[in-house]
C-alpha positions as CSV (number, residue, x, y, z in Angstrom):
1,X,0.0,0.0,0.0
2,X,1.1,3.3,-0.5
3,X,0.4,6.8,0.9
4,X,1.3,10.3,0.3
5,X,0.4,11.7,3.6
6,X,-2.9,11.6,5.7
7,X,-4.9,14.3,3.7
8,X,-3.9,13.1,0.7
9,X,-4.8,9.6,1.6
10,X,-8.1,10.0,2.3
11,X,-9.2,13.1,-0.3
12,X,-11.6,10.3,-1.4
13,X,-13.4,9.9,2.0
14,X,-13.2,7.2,4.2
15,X,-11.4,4.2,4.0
16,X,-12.7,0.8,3.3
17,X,-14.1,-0.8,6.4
18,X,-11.8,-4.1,5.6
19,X,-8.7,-2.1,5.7
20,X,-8.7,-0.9,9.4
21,X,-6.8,-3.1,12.0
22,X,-8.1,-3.9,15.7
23,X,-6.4,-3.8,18.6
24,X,-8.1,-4.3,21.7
25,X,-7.5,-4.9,25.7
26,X,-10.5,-7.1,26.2
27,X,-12.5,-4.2,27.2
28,X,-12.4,-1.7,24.5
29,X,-10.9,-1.9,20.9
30,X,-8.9,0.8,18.7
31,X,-9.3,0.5,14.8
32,X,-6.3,1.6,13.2
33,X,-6.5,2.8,9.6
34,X,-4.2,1.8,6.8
35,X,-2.0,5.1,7.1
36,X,-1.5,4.7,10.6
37,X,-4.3,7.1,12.2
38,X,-6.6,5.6,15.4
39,X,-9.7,6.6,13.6
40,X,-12.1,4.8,16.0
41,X,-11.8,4.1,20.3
42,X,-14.5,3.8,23.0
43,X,-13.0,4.5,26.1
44,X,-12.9,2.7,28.8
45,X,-15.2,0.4,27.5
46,X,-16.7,-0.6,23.6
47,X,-20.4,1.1,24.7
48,X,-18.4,3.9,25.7
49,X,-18.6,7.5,23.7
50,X,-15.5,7.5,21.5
51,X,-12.7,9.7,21.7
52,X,-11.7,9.5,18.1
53,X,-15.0,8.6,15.9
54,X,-13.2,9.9,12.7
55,X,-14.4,7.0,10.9
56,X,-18.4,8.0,12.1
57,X,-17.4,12.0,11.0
58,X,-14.6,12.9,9.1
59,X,-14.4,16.6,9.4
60,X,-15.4,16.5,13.4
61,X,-14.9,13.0,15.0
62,X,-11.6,13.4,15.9
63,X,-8.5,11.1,15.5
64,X,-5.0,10.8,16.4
65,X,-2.3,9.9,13.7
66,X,1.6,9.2,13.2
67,X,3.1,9.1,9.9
68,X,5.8,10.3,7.5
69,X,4.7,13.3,5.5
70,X,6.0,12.1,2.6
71,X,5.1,9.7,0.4
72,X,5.4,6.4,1.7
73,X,4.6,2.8,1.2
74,X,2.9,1.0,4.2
75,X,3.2,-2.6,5.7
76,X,1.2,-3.7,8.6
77,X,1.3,-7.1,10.2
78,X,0.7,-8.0,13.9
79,X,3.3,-9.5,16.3
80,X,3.1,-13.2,16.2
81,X,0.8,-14.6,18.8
82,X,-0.4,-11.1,19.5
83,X,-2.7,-8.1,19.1
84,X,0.3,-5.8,19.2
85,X,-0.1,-4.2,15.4
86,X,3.7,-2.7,13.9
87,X,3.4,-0.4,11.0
88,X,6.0,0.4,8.6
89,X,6.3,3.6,7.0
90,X,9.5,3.4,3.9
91,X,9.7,6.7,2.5
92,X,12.7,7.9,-0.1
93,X,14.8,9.4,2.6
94,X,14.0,6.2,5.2
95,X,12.2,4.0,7.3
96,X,9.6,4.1,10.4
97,X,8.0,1.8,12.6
98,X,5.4,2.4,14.3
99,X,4.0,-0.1,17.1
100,X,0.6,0.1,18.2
101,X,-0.5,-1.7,21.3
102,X,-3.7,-1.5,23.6
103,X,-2.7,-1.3,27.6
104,X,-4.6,0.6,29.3
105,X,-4.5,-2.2,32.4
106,X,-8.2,-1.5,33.2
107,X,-8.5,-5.5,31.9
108,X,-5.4,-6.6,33.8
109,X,-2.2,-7.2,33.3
110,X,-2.5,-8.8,29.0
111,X,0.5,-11.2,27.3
112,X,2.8,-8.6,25.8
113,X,3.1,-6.2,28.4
C-alpha cells in the first residue's frame, strides 16, 4: 500500500471498512486505519462515547495519527501470537515503525506487556 500523507490519503473519504486493523484490551478496541491514524476508540469500554469517531465523521470526529509526511509505502502485520499491530512507513529518505499496542491495564495485566 502506498500513501502520500494523511490528507492526501483520504481526499476520497473514508477508507474501506476491511482495511482498518483492531487492537483491543479485552475491554475496549482501537481500529487503526491503513496510514496509521486511530480513527475509532470507545474509552474505557466498547459502549463507551469515543474519543476518536473519525471514521463516524470525518471533518469532526476526531483522530489521532503518526506518519511520514512524505510519500510512503505501508506494511502492517501484527506481532506473532499477538494483538500488538507494527506499522512500517518506507519513505525515499528512510524508514519508520510504528507499534501500536492497547494497555490501558483496566482489563489486567495482558501477554505482551
Amino acid at each position: 500500500m502506498s500513501t502520500a500523507g494523511r490528507a492526501a490519503g483520504r481526499a476520497a473519504g473514508r477508507d474501506d471498512l476491511r482495511t482498518y486493523a483492531p487492537i483491543g484490551d479485552g475491554r475496549t478496541v482501537a481500529l487503526i486505519g491503513a496510514d496509521g491514524g486511530i480513527d475509532w476508540l470507545p474509552l474505557p469500554n466498547l459502549d463507551s462515547s469515543p474519543v476518536f469517531a473519525r471514521l463516524l465523521d470525518e471533518d469532526d470526529g476526531g483522530d489521532i495519527e503518526l506518519g511520514p509526511v512524505e510519500s510512503a509505502t505501508v506494511r502492517r502485520r501484527y506481532l506473532p501470537g499477538t494483538n500488538v499491530l507494527q506499522t512500517t512507513f518506507t519513505t525515499a529518505s528512510g524508514s519508520a515503525r510504528v507499534t501500536d499496542a492497547l494497555v490501558t491495564g483496566v482489563a489486567g495485566r495482558l501477554p505482551w506487556a
